[in-house]
C-alpha positions as protocol buffer text, in pm:
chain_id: "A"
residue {
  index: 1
  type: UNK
  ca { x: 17726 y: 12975 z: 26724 }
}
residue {
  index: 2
  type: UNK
  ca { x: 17857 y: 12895 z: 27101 }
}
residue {
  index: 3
  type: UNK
  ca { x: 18196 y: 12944 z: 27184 }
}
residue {
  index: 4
  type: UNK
  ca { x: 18426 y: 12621 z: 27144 }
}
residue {
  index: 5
  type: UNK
  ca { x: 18599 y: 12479 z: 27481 }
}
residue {
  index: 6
  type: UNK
  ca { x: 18871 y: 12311 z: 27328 }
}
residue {
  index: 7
  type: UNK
  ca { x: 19212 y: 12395 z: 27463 }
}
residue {
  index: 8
  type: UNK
  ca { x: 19401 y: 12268 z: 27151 }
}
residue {
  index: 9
  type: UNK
  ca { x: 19608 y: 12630 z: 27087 }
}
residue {
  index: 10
  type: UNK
  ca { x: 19729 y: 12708 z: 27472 }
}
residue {
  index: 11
  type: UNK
  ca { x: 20080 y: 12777 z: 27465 }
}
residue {
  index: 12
  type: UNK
  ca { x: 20136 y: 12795 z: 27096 }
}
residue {
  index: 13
  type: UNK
  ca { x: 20163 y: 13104 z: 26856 }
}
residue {
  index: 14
  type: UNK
  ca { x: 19927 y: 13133 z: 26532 }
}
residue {
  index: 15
  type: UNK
  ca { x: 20031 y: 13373 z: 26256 }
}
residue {
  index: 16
  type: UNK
  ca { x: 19701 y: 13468 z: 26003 }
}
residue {
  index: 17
  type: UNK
  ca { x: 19807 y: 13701 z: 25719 }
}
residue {
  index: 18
  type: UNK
  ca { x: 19542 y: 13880 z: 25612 }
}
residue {
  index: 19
  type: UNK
  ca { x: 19381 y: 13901 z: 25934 }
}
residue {
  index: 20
  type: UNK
  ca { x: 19173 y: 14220 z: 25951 }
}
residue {
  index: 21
  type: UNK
  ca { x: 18821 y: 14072 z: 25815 }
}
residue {
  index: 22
  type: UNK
  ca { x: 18677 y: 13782 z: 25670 }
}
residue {
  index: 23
  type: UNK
  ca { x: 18799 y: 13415 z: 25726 }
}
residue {
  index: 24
  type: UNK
  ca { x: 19103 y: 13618 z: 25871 }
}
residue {
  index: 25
  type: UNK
  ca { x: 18988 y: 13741 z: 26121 }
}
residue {
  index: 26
  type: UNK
  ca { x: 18735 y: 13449 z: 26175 }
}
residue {
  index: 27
  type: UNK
  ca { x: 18993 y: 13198 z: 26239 }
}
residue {
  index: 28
  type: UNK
  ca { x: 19217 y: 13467 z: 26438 }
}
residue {
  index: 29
  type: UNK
  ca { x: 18920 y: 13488 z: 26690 }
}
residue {
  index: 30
  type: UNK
  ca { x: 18888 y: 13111 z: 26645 }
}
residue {
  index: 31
  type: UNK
  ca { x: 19232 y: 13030 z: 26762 }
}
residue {
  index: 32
  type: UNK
  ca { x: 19219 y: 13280 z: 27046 }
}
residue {
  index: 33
  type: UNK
  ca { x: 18928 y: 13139 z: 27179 }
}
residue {
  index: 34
  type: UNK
  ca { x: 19144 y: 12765 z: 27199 }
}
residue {
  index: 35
  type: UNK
  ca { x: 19388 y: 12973 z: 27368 }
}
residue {
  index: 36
  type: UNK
  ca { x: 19649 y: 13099 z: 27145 }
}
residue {
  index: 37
  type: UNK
  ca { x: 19854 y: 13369 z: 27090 }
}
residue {
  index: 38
  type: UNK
  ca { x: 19796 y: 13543 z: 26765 }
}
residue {
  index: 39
  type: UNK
  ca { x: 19958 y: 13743 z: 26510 }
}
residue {
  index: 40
  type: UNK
  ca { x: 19731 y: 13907 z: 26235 }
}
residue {
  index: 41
  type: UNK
  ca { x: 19865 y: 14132 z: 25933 }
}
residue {
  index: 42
  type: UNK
  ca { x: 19740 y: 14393 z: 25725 }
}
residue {
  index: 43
  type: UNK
  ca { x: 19839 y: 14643 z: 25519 }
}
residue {
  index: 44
  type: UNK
  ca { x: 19549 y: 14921 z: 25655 }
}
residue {
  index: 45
  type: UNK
  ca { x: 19733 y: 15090 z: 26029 }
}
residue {
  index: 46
  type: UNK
  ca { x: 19334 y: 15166 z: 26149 }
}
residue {
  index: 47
  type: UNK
  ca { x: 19169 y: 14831 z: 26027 }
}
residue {
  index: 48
  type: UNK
  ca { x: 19430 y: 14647 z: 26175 }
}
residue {
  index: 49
  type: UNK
  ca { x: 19405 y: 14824 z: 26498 }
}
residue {
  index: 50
  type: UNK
  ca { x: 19031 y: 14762 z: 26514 }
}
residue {
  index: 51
  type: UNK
  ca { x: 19094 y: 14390 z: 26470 }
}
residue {
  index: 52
  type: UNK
  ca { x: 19335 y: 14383 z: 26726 }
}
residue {
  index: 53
  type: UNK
  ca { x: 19107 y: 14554 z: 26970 }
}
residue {
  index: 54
  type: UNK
  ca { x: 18814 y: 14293 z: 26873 }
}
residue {
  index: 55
  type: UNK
  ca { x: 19052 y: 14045 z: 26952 }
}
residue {
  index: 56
  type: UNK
  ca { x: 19116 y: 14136 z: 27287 }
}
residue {
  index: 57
  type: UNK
  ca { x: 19475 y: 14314 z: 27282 }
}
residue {
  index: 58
  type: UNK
  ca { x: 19622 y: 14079 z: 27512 }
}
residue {
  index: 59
  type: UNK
  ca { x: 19856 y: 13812 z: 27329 }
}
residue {
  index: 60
  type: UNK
  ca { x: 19743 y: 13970 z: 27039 }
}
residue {
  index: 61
  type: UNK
  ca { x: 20018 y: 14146 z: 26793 }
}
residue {
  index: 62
  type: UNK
  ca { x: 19866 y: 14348 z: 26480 }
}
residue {
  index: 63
  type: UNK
  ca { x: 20176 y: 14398 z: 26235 }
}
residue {
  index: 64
  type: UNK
  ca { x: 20128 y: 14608 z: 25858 }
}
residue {
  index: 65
  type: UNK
  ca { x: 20259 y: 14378 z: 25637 }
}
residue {
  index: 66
  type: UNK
  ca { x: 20218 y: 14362 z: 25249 }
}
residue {
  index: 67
  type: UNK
  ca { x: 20304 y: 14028 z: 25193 }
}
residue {
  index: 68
  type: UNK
  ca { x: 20387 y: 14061 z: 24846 }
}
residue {
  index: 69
  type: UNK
  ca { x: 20710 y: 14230 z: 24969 }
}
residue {
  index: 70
  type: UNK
  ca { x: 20992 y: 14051 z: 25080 }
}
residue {
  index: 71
  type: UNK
  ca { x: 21086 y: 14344 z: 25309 }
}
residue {
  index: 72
  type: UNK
  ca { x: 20817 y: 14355 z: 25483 }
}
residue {
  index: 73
  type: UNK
  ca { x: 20767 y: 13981 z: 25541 }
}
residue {
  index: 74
  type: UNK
  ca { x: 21146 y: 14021 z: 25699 }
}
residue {
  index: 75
  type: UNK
  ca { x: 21029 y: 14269 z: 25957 }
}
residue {
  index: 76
  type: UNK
  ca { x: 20706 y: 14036 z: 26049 }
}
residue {
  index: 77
  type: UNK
  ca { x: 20870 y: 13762 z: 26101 }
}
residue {
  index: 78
  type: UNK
  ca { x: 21147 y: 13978 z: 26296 }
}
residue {
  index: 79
  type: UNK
  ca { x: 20876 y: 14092 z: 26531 }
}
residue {
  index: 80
  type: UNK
  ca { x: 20704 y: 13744 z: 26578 }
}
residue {
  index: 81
  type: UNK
  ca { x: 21049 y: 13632 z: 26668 }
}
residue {
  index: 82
  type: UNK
  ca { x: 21098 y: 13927 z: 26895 }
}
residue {
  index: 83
  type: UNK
  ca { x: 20744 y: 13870 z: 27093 }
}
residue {
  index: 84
  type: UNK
  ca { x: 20690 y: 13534 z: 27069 }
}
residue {
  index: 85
  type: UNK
  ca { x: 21003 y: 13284 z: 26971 }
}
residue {
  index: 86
  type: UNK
  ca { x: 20805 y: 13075 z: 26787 }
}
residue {
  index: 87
  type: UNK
  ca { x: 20496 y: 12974 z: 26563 }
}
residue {
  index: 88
  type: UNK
  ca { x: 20331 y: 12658 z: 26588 }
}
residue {
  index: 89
  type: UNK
  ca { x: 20045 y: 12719 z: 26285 }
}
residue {
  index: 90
  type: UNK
  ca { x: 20026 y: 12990 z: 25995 }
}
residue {
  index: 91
  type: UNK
  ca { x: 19727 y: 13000 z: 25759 }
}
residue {
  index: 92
  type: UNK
  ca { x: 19833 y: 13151 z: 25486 }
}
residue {
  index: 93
  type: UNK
  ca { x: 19547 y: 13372 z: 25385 }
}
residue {
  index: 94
  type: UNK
  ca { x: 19631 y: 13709 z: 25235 }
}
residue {
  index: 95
  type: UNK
  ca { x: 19464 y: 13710 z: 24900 }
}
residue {
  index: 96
  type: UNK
  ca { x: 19283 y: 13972 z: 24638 }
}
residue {
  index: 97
  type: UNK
  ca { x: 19016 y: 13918 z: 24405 }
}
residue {
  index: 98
  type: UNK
  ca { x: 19103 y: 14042 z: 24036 }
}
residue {
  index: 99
  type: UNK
  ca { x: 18766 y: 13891 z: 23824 }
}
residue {
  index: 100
  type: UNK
  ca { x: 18810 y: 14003 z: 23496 }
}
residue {
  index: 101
  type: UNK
  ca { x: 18772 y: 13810 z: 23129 }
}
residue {
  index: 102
  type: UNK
  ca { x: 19117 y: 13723 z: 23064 }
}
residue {
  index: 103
  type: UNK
  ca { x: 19107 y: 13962 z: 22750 }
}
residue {
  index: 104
  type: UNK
  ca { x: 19044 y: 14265 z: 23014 }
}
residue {
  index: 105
  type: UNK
  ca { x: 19340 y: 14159 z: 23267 }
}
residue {
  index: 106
  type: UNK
  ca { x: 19596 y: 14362 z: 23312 }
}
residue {
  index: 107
  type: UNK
  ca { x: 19993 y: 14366 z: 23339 }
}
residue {
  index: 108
  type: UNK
  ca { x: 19880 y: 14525 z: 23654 }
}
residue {
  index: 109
  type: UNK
  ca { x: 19613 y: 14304 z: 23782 }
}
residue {
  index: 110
  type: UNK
  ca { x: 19888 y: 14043 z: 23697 }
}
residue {
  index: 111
  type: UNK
  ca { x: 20105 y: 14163 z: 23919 }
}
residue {
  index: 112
  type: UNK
  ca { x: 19879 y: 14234 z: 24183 }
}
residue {
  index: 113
  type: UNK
  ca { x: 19720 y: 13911 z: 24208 }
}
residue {
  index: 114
  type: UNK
  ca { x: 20065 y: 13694 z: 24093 }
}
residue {
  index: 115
  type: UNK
  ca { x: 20220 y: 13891 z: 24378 }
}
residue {
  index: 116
  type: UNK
  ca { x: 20007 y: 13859 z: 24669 }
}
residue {
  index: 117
  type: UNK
  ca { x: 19864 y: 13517 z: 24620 }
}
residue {
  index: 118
  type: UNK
  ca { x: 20129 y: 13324 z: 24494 }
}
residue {
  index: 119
  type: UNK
  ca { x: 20431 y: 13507 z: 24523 }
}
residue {
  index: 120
  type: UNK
  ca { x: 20319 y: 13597 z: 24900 }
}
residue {
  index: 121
  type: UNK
  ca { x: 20242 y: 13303 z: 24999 }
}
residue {
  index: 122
  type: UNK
  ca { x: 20575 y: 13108 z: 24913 }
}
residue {
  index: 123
  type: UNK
  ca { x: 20804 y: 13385 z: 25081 }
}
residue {
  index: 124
  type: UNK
  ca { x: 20530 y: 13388 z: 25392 }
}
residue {
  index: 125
  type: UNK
  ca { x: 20609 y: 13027 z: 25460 }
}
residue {
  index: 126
  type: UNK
  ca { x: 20960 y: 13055 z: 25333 }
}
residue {
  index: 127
  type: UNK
  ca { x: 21042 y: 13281 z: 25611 }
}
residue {
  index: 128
  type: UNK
  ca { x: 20799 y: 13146 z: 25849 }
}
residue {
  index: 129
  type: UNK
  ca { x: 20900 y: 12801 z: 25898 }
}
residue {
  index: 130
  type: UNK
  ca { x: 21268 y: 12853 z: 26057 }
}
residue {
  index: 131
  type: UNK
  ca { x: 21052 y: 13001 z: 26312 }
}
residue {
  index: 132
  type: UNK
  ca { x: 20861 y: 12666 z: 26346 }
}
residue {
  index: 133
  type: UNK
  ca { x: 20903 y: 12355 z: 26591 }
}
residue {
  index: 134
  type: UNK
  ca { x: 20852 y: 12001 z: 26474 }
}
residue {
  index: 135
  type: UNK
  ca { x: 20446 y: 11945 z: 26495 }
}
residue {
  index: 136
  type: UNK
  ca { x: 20414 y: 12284 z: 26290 }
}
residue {
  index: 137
  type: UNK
  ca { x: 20123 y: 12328 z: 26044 }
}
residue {
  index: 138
  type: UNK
  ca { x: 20107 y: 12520 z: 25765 }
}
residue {
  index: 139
  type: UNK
  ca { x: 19763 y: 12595 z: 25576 }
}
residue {
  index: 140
  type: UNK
  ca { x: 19750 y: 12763 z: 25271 }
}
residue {
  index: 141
  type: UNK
  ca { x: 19383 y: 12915 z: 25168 }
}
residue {
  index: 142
  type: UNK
  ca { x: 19340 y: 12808 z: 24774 }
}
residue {
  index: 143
  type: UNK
  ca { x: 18991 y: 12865 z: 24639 }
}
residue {
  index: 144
  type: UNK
  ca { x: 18697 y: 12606 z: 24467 }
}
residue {
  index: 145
  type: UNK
  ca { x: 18787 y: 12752 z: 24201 }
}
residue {
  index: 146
  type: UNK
  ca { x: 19055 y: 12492 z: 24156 }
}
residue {
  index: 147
  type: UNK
  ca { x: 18832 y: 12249 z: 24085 }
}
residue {
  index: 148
  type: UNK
  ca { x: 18547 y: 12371 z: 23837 }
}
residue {
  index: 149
  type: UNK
  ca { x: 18684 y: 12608 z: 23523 }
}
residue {
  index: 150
  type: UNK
  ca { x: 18459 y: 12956 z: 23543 }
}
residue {
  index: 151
  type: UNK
  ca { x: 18499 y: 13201 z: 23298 }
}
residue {
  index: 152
  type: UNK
  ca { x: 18603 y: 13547 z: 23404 }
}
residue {
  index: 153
  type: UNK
  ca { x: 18795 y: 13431 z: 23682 }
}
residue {
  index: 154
  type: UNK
  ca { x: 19145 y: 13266 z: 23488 }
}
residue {
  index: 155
  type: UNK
  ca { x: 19397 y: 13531 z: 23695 }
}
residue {
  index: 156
  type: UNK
  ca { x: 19215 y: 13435 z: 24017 }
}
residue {
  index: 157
  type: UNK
  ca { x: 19206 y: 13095 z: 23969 }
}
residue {
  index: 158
  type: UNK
  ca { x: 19594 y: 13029 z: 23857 }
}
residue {
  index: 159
  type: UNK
  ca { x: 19688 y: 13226 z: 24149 }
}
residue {
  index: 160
  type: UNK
  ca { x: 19493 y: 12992 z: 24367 }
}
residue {
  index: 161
  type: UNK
  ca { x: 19571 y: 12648 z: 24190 }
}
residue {
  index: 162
  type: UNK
  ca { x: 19978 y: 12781 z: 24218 }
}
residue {
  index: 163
  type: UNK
  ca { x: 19917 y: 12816 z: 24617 }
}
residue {
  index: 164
  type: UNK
  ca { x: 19766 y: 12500 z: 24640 }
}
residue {
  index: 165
  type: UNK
  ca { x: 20019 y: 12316 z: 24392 }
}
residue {
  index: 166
  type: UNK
  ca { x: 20284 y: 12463 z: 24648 }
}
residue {
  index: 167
  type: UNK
  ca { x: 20082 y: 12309 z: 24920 }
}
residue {
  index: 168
  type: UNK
  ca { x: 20151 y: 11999 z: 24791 }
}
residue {
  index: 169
  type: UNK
  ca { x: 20478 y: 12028 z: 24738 }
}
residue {
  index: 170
  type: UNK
  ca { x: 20582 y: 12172 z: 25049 }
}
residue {
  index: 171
  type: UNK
  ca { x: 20429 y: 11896 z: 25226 }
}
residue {
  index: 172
  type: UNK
  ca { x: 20671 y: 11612 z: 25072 }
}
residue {
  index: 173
  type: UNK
  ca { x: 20982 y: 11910 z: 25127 }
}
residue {
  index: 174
  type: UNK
  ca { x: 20928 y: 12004 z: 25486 }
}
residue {
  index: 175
  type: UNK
  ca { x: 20784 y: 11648 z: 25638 }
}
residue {
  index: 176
  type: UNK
  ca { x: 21090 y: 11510 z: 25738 }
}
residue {
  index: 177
  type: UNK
  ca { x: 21098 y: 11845 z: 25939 }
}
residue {
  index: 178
  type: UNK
  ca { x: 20794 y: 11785 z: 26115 }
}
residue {
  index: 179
  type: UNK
  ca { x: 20601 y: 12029 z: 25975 }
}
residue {
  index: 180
  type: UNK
  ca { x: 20257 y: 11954 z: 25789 }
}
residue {
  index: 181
  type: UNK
  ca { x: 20121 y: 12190 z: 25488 }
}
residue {
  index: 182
  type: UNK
  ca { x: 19748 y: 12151 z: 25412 }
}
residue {
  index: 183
  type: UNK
  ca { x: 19552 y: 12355 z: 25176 }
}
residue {
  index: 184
  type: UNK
  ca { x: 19185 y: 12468 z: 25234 }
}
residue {
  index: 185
  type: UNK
  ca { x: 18929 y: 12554 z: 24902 }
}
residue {
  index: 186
  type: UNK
  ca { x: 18628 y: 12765 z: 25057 }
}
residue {
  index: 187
  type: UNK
  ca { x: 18332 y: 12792 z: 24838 }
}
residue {
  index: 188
  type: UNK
  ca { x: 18087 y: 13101 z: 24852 }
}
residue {
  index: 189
  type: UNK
  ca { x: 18167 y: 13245 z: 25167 }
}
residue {
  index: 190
  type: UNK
  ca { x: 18004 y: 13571 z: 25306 }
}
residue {
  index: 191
  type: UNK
  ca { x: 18316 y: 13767 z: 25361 }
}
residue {
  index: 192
  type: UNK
  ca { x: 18443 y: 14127 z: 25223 }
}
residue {
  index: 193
  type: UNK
  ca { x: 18589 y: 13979 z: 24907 }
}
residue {
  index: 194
  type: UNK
  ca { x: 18204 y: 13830 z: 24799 }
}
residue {
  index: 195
  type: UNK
  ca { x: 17947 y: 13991 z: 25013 }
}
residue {
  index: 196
  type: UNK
  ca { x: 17653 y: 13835 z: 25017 }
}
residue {
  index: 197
  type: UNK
  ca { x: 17410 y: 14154 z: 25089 }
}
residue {
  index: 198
  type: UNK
  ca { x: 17622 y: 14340 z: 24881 }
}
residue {
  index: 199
  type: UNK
  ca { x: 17575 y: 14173 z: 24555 }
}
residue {
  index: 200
  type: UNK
  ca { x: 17297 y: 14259 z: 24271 }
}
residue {
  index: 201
  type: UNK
  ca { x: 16998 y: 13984 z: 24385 }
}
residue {
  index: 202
  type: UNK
  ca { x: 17049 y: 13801 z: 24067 }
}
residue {
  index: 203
  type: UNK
  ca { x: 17384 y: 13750 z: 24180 }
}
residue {
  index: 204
  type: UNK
  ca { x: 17344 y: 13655 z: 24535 }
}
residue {
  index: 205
  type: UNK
  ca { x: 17045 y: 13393 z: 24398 }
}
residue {
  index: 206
  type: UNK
  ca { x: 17237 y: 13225 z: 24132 }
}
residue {
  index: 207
  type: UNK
  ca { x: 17475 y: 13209 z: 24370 }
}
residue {
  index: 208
  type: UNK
  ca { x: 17309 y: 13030 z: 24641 }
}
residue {
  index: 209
  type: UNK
  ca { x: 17098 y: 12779 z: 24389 }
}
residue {
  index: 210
  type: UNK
  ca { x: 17429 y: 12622 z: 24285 }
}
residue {
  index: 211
  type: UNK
  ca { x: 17555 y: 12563 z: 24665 }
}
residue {
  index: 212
  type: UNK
  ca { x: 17325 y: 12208 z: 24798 }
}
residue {
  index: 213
  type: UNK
  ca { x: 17339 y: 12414 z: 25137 }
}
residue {
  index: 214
  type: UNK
  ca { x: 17151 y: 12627 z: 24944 }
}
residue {
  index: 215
  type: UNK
  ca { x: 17328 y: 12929 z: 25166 }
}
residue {
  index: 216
  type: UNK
  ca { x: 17699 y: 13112 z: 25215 }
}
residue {
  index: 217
  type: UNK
  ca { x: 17921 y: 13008 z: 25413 }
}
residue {
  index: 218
  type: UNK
  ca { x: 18021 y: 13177 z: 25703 }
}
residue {
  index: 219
  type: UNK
  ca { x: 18341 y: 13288 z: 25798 }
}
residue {
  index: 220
  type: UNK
  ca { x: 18326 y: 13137 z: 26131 }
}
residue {
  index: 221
  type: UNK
  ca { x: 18305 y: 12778 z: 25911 }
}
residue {
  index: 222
  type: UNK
  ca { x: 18613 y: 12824 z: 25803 }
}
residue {
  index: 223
  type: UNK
  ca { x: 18764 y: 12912 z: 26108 }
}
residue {
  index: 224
  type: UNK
  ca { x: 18689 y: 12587 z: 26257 }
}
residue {
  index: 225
  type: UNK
  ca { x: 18871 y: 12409 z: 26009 }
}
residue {
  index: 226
  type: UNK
  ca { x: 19204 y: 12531 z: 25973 }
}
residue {
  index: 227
  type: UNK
  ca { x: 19172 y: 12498 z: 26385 }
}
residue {
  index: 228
  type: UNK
  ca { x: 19130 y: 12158 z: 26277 }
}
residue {
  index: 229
  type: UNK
  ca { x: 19394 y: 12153 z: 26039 }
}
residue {
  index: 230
  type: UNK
  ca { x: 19654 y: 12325 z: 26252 }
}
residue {
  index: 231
  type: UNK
  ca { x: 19607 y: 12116 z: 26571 }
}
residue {
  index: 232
  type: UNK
  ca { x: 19718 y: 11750 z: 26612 }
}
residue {
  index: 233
  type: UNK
  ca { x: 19363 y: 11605 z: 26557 }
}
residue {
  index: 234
  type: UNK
  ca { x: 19482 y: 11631 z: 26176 }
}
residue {
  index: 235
  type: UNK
  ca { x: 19834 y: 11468 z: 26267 }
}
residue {
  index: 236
  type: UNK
  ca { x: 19797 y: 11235 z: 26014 }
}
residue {
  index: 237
  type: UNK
  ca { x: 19640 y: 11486 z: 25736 }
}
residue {
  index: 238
  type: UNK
  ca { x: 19919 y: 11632 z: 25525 }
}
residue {
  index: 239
  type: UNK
  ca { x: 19962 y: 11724 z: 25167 }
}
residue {
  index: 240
  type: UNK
  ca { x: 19571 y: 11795 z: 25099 }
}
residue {
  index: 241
  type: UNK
  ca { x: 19306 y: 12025 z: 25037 }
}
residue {
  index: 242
  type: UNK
  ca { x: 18958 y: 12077 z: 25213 }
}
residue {
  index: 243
  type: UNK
  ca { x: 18684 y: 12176 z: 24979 }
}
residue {
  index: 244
  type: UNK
  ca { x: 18429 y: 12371 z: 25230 }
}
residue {
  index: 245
  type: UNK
  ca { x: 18186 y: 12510 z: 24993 }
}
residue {
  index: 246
  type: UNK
  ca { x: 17878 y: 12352 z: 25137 }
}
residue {
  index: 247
  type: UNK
  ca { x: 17835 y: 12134 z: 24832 }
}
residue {
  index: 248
  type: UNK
  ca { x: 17911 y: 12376 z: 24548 }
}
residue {
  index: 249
  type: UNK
  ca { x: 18162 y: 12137 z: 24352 }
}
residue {
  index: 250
  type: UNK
  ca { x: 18137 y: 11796 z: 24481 }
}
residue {
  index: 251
  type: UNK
  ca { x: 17738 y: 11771 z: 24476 }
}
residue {
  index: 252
  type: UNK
  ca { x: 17473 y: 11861 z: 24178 }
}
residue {
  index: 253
  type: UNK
  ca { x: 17206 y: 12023 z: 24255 }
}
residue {
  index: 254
  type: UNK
  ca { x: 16910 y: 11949 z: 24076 }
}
């Protein structure tokens, strides 16, 4: 996949949370590469250094941040302020994976997953946007799981629909400030959370035969479009979400 040449990011300031791997990551190197200056979090010190490193060092600032506490999201947002003055795009991304029948969850995987992708994501933006100019973009990274019921997955998938629902919302709230909020709903994508060469065979098969694509998606996919969504070629696209699952929900495959 070539490098892109657009120059849509130069100048601005891109905060990813949960930037150390995956569609993280992806979409930090994505940005970089249109020329902006990134922040990435992570809660692992050596993980986060490595993706900092990858990244290129320069305009680059790795902070360890659980996002699920307020505390921490203080000092992050203390330190963009401190570097940078400003953020023009944050993709809300920091998210776990608890897939469990609901009779197995947890008070524990509650919390967990309650905490990081929901309650997370609200205080990430909550504290973010004073920090952001009018033109600001917020994208919030939901799941396809918000649109097809699967059993095993009914913690996951609340947590996700709850982010997007708050996408929505936020939109109508923070427009008259200039400031879109967008939502994105990957499908199967090839990241640490859902490995593709990871998985039992039977797994990874079944998986694939219900995509049209008939493949994963790569991380570098959705990269490109929460560039898309951040920049002001989606000036007009506000309050939505982006299914890119490569036709897992909206197509049936035969």
């Amino acid at each position: 996949m070539s490098a892109p040449t657009l120059t849509r990011y130069t100048g601005k300031t891109a905060l990813i949370t949960g930037g150390t791997s995956g569609m993280g990551l992806a979409t930090a190197q994505r940005l970089r590469d249109e020329g902006a200056r990134v922040v990435i979090t992570g809660r692992d010190q050596s993980r986060l250094d490595a993706a900092v490193s990858r990244l290129g060092n320069d305009s680059v600032l790795g902070v360890v941040a659980d996002t699920s506490d307020l505390a921490a999201l203080d000092g992050l947002m203390d330190d963009v302020r401190e570097r940078f003055g400003r953020v023009e795009l944050v993709f809300a991304n920091a998210g776990v994976g608890v897939f469990k029948p609901s009779d197995e969850v947890t008070e524990a995987d509650f919390d967990l997953s309650v905490g990081v992708n929901f309650k997370g994501v609200y205080f990430t933006v909550q504290k973010a946007v004073p920090l952001m100019p009018e033109g600001g973009s917020v994208v919030v990274n939901a799941s396809w799981t918000l649109h097809r019921g699967v059993g095993g997955l009914s913690l996951y998938s609340a947590t996700k629909a709850a982010a997007h629902n708050l996408a929505r919302t936020l939109a109508a709230e923070l427009a008259p400030r200039g400031i879109r909020v967008n939502s994105i709903s990957p499908g199967y994508i090839d990241t640490p959370m859902y490995p593709e060469a990871e998985l039992p065979e039977d797994i990874a098969t079944a998986s694939r035969n219900r995509v049209a694509a008939g493949r994963f998606g790569r991380p570098e996919e959705i990269a490109g479009a929460v560039a898309f969504l951040g920049s002001a070629d989606a000036a007009y696209v506000n309050g939505q979400d982006l299914v890119i699952d490569g036709g897992l929900v909206g197509a049936l495959v035969s």
